[in-house]
C-alpha positions as a Markdown table, in Angstrom:
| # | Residue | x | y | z |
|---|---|---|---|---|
| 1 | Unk | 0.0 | 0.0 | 0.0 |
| 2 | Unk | 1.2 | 3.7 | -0.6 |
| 3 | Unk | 0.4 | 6.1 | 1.1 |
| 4 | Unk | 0.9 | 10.1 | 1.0 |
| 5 | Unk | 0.2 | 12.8 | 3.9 |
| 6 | Unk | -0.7 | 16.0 | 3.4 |
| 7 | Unk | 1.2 | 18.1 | 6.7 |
| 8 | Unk | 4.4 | 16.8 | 8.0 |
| 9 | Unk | 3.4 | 18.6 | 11.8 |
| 10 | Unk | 2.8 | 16.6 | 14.7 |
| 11 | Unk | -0.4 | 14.2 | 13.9 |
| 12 | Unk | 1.0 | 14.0 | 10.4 |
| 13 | Unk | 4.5 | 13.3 | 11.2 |
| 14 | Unk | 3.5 | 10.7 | 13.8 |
| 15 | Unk | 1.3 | 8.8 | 11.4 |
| 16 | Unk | 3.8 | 9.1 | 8.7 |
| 17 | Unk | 6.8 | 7.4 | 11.0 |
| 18 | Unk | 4.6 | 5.2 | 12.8 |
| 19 | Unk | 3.9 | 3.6 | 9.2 |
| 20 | Unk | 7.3 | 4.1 | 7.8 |
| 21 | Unk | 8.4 | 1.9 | 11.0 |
| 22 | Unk | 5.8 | -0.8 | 10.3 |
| 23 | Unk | 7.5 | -1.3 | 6.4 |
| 24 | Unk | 4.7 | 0.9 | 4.6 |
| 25 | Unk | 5.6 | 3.3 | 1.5 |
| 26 | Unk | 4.4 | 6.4 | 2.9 |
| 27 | Unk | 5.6 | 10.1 | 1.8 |
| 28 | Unk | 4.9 | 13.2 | 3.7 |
| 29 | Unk | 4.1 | 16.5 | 1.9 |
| 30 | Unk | 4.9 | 19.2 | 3.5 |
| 31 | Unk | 5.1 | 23.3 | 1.7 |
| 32 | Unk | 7.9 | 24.5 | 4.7 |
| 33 | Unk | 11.3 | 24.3 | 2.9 |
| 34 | Unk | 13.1 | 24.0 | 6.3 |
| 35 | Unk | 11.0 | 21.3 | 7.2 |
| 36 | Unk | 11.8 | 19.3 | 4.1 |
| 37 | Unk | 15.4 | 20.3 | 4.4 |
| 38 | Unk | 16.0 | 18.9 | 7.6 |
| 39 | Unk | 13.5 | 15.9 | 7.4 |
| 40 | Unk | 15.4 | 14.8 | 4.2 |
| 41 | Unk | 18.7 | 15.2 | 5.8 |
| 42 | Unk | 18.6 | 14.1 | 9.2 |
| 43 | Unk | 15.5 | 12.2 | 9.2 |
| 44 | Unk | 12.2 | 12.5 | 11.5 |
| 45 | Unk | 12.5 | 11.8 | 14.8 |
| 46 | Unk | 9.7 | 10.9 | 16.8 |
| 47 | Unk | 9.3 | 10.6 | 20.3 |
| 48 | Unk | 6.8 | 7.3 | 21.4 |
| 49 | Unk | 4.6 | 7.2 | 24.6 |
| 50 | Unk | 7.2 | 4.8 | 26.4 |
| 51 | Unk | 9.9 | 7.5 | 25.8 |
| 52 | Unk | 11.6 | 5.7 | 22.9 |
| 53 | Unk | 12.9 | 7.7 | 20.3 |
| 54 | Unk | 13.2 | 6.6 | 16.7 |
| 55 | Unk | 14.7 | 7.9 | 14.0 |
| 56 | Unk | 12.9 | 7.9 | 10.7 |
| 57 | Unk | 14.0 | 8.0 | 7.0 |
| 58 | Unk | 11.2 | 8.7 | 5.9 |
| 59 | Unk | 10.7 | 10.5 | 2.2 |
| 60 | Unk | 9.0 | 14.0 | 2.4 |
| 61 | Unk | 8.9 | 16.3 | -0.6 |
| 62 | Unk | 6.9 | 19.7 | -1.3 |
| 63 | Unk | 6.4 | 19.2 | -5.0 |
| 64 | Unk | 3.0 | 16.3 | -4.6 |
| 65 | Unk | 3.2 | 15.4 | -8.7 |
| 66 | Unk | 6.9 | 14.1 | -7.6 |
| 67 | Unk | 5.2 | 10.9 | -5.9 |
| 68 | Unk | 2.4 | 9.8 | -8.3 |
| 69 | Unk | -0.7 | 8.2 | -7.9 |
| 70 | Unk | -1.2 | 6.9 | -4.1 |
| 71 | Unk | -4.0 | 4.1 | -2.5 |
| 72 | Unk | -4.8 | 6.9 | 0.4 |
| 73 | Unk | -3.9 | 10.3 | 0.4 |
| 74 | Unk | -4.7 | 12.2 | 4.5 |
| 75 | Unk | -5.0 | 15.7 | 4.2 |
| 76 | Unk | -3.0 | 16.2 | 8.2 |
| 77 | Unk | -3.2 | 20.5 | 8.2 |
| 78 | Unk | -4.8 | 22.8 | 9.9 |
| 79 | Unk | -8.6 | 23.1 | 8.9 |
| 80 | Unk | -8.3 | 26.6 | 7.1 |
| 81 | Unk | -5.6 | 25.2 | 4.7 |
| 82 | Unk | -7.8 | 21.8 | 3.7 |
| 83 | Unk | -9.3 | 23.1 | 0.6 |
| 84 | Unk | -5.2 | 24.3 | -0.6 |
| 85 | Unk | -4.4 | 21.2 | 0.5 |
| 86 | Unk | -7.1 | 19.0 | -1.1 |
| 87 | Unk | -6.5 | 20.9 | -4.6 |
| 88 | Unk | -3.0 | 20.4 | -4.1 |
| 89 | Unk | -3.3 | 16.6 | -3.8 |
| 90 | Unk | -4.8 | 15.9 | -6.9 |
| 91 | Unk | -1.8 | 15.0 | -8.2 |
| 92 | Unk | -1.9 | 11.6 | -6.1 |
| 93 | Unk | -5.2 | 11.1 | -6.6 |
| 94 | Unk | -6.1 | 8.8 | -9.2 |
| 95 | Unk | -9.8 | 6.9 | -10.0 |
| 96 | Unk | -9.4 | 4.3 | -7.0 |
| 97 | Unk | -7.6 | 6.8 | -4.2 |
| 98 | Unk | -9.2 | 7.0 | -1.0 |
| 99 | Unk | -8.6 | 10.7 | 0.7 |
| 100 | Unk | -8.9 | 10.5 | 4.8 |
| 101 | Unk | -9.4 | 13.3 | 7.1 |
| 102 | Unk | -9.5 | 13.0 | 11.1 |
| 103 | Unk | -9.0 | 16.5 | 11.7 |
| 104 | Unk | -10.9 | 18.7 | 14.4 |
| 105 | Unk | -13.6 | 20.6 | 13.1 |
| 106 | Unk | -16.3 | 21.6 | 11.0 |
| 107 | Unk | -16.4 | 22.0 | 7.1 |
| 108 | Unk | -13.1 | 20.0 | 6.4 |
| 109 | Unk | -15.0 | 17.6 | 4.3 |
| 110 | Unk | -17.0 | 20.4 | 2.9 |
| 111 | Unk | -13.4 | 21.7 | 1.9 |
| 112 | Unk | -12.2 | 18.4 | 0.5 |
| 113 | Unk | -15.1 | 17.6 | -1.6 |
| 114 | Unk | -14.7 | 21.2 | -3.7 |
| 115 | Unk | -11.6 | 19.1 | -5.5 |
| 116 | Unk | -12.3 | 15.1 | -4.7 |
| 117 | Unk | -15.1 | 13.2 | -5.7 |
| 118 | Unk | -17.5 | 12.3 | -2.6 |
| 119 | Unk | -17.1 | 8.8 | -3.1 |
| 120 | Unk | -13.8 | 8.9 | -3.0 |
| 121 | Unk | -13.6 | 10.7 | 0.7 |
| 122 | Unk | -13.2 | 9.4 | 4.1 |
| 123 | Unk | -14.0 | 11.2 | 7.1 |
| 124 | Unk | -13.8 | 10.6 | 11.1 |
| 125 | Unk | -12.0 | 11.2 | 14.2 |
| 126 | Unk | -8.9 | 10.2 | 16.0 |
| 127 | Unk | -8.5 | 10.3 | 19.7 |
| 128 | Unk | -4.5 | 10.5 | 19.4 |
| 129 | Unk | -2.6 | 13.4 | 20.0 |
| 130 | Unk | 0.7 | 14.5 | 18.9 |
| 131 | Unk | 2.7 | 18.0 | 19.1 |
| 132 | Unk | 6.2 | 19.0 | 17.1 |
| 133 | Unk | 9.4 | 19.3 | 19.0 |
| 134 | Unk | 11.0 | 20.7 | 15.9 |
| 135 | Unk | 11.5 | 20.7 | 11.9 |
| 136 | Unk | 12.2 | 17.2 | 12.3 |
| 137 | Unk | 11.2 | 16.0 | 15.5 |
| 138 | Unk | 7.5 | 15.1 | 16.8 |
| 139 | Unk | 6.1 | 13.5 | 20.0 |
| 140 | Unk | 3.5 | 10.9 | 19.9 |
| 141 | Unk | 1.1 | 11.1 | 22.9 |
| 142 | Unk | -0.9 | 8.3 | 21.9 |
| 143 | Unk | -4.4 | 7.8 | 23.3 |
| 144 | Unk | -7.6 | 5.9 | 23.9 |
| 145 | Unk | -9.6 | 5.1 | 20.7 |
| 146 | Unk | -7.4 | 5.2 | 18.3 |
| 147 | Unk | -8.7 | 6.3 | 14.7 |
| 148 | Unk | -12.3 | 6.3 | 13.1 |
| 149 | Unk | -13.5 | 6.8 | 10.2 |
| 150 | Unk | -15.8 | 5.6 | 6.6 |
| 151 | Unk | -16.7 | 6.7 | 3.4 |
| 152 | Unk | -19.7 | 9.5 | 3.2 |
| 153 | Unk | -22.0 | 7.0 | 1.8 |
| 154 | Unk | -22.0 | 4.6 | 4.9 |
| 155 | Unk | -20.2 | 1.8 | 2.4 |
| 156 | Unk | -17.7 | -0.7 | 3.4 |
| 157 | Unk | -15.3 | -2.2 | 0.9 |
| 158 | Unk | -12.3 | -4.4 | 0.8 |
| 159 | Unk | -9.8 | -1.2 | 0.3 |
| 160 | Unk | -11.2 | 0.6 | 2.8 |
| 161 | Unk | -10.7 | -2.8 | 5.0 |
| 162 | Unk | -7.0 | -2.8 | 3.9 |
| 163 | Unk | -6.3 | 0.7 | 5.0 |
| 164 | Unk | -8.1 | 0.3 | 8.6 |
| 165 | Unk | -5.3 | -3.0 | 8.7 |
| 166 | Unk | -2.2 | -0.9 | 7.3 |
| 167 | Unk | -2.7 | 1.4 | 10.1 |
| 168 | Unk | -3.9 | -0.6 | 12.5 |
| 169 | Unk | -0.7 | -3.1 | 12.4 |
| 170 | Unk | 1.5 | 0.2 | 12.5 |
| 171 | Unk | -0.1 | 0.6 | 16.1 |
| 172 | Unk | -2.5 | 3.4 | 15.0 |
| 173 | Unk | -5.9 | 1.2 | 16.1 |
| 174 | Unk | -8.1 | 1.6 | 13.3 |
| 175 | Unk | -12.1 | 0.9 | 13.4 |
| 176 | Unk | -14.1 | 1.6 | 10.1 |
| 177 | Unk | -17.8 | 3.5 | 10.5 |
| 178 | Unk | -20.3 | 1.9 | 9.0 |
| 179 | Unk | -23.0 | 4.4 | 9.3 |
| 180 | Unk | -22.8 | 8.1 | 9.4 |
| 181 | Unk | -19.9 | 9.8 | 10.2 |
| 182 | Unk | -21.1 | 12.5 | 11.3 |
| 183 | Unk | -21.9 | 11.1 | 14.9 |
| 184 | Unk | -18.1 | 10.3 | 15.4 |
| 185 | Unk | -17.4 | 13.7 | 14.2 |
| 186 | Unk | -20.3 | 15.8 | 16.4 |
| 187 | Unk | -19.2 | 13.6 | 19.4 |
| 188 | Unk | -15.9 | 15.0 | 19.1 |
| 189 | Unk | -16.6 | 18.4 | 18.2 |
| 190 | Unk | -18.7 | 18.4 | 22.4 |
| 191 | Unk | -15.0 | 18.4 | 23.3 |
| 192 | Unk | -13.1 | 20.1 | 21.0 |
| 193 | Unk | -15.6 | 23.1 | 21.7 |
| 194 | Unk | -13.9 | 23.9 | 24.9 |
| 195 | Unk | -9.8 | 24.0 | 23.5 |
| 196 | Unk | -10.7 | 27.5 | 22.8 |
| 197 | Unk | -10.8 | 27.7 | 26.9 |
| 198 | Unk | -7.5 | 26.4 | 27.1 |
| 199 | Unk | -6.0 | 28.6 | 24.4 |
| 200 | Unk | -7.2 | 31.8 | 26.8 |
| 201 | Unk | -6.6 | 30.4 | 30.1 |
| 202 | Unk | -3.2 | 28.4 | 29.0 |
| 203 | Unk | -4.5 | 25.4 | 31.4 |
| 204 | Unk | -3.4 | 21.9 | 30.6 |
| 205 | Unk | -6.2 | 19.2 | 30.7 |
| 206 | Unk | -5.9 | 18.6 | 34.5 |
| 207 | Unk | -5.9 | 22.4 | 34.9 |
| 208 | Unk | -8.9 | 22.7 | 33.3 |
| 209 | Unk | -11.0 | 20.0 | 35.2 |
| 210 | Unk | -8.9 | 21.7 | 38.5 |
| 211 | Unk | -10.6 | 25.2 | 37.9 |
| 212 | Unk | -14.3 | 25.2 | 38.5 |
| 213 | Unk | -14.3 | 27.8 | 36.1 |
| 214 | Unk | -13.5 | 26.9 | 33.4 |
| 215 | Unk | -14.6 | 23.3 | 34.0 |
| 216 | Unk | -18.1 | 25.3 | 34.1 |
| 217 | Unk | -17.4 | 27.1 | 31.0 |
| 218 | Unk | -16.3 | 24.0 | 29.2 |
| 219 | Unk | -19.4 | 22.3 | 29.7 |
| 220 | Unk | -21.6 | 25.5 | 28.6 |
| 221 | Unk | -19.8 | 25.0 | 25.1 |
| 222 | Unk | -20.0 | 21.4 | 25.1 |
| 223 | Unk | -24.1 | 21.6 | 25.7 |
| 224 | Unk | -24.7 | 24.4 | 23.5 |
| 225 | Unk | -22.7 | 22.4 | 20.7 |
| 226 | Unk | -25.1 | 19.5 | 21.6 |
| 227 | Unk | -28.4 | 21.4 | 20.6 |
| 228 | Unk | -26.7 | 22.8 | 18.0 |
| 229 | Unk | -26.0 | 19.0 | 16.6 |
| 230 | Unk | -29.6 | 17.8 | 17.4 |
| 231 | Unk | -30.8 | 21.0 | 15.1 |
| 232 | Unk | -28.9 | 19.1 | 12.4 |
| 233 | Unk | -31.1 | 16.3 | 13.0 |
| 234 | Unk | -28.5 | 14.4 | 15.1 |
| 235 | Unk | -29.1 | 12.0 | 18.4 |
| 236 | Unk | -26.5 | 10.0 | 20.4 |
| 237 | Unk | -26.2 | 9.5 | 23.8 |
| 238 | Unk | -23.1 | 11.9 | 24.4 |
| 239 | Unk | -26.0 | 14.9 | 23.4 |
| 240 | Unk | -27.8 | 14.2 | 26.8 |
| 241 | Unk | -25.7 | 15.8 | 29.1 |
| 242 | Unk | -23.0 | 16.9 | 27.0 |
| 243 | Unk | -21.4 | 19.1 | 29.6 |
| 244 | Unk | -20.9 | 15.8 | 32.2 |
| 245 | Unk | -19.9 | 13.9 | 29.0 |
| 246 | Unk | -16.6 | 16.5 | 28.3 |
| 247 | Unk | -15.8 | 16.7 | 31.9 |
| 248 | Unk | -16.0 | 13.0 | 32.5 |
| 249 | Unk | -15.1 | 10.8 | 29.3 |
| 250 | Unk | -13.0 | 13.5 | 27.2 |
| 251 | Unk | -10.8 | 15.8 | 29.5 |
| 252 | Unk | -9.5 | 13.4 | 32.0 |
| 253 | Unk | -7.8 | 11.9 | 29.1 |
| 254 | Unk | -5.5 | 15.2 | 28.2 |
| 255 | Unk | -4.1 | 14.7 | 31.6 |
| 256 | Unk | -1.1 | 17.4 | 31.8 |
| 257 | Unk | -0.5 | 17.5 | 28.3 |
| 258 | Unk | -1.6 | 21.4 | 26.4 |
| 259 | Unk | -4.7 | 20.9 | 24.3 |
| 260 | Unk | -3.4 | 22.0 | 20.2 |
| 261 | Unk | -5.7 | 25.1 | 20.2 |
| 262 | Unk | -3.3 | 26.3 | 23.1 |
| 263 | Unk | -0.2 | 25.0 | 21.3 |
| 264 | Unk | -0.8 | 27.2 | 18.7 |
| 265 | Unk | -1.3 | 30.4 | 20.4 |
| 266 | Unk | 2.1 | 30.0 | 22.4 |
| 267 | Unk | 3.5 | 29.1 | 19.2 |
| 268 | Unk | 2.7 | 32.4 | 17.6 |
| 269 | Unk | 0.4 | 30.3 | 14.8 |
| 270 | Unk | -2.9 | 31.2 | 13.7 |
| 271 | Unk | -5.5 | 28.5 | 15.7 |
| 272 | Unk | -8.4 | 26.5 | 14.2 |
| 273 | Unk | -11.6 | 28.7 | 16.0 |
| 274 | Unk | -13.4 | 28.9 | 12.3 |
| 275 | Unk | -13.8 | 25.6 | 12.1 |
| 276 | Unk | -14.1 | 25.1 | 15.8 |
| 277 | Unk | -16.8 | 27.5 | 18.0 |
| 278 | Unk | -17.0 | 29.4 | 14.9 |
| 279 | Unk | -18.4 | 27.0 | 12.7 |
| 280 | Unk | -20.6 | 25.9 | 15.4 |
| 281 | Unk | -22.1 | 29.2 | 16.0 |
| 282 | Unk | -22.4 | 29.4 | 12.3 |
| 283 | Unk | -24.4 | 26.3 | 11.8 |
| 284 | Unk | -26.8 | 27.4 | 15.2 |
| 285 | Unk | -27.9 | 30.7 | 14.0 |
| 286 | Unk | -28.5 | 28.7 | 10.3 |
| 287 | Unk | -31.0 | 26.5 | 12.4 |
| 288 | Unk | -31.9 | 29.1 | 14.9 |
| 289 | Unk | -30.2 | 27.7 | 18.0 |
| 290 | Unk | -28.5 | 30.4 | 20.0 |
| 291 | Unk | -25.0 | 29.7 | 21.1 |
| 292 | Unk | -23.7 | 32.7 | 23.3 |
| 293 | Unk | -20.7 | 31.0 | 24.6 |
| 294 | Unk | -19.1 | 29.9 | 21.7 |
| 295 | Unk | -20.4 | 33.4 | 20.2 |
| 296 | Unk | -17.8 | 34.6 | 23.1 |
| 297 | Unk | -15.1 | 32.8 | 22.4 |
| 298 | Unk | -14.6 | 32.9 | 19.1 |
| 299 | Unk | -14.6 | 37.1 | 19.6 |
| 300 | Unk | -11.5 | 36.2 | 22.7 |
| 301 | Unk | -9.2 | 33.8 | 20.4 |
| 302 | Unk | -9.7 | 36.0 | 17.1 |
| 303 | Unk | -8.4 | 38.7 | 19.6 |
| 304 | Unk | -5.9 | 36.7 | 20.7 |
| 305 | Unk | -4.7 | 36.0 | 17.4 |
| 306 | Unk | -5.1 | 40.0 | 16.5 |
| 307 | Unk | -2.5 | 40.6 | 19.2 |
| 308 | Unk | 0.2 | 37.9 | 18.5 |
| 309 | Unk | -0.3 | 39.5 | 14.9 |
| 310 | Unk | 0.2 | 42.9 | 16.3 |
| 311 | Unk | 3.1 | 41.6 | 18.3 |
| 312 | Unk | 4.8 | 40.2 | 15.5 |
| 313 | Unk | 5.0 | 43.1 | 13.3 |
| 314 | Unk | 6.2 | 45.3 | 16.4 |
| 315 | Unk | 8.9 | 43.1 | 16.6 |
| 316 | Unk | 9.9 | 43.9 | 12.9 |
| 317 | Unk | 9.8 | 47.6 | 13.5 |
């Protein structure tokens, strides 16, 4: 199987070694020279839970029409580069190529689907978590769940079943959808609404559960992202009490590691609110569903990124 992915950062570059390690024919793409540079030089090196490092010689090019036609193409960036990064694919995409995202959000598929026939796209979720030490160094967290995801349709087929067993024997525990993907995708979304808290407060997981604060606000977004779901014409369990759900089943699991959203900000890097809180308030005020907390936030991370902006050209000066 070959296989090509789209963002050499942290998730991307952990995927990518984790399959170069298991034997598979995988190339990252990746549009930051230096990154390229020094991957193709010296190697990725990626950091595993049990604090093994590994170094990776793995192939990485910025020029996508170098590698050729792929089985699975997964678009790894940030949601407001998918549709550039979808269109830039094509080059790898032939008539039988499956294209996979798992990345947080709203609208990524939306994105893909402007250049990539629906047929040919998979979408889910992946519980795993991963942050770059460096051009070529990442850390692999790991995490409980592994990866999820199906075709739009609901169909099964015996590619699709050799993909979930490439990545699955590369340690990357793969489960295929058989229904609609959207549930895996709102359930997740109940906790990705609150990494907009972290990015403000700069709280690690156990932080935020620490601080009845923001463990309060947390929950607010995670239940207004729940009736903004059922407007969709959505119901799963997680949508009873969303709020417990979040504070219960999905933050424990960051433990003292920094959710990406807050990553970002301390990095200097634009974050992913569009197609987090404000995507969601988006799609509520479509269907008429109010969502004043997420309203909120959105306004205090776009003015978070306004200052690092503001910051950065001061420093030029």
């Amino acid at each position: 199987m070959k296989i090509a992915i789209v963002g050499a950062g942290g998730l991307g570059g952990s995927f990518g070694a984790l399959l170069y390690l298991n034997g598979v024919d995988v190339t990252l793409i990746e549009i930051d020279k230096r990154r390229v540079d020094g991957i193709t030089a010296n190697g990725l090196d990626i950091l595993l839970p049990d604090g093994s490092e590994k170094n990776c010689k793995i192939k990485i090019t910025d020029d996508p029409a170098s590698v050729g036609i792929v089985d699975l193409v997964q678009i790894s960036v940030k949601g407001y580069h998918t549709e550039v990064a979808a269109r830039n694919a094509l080059p790898m995409v032939g008539p039988e190529t499956y294209v996979l995202s798992v990345q947080n959000g709203l609208g990524n598929l939306r994105q893909i689907e402007k250049s990539i026939p629906k047929v040919q796209i998979l979408g889910g979720v992946t519980a795993l978590s991963a942050m770059p030490l460096g051009l070529n160094k990442v850390k692999f967290n790991g995490g409980i769940g592994g990866v999820r995801f199906g075709r739009m349709d609901g169909k099964v087929d015996d590619k699709l079943k050799e993909i979930a067993a490439t990545m699955t024997a590369a340690g990357l525990e793969t489960h295929i959808i058989d229904g609609d993907i959207r549930v895996p995708i709102w359930r997740k979304l109940l906790a990705n609404a609150g990494n907009c808290v972290a990015a403000i407060s700069g709280f690690t997981g156990n932080q935020l559960l620490a601080c009845a604060e923001t463990s309060k606000l947390t929950a607010m977004l995670a239940d207004e992202t729940a009736a903004v779901a059922r407007s969709e014409g959505l119901d799963f369990p997680e949508l009873e009490d969303a709020g417990t759900y979040v504070l219960t089943k999905c933050l424990p699991g960051v433990k003292d590691n920094k959710i990406s959203m807050l990553q970002d900000v301390e990095a200097g890097r634009r974050t992913e609110i569009d197609t987090l809180n404000a995507e969601i308030a988006k799609v509520g005020a479509a269907n008429g569903v109010a969502t004043p907390a997420n309203d909120v936030m959105t306004l205090l991370v776009k003015a978070r990124e306004r200052k690092m902006l503001w910051d950065m050209e001061a420093a030029k000066k």
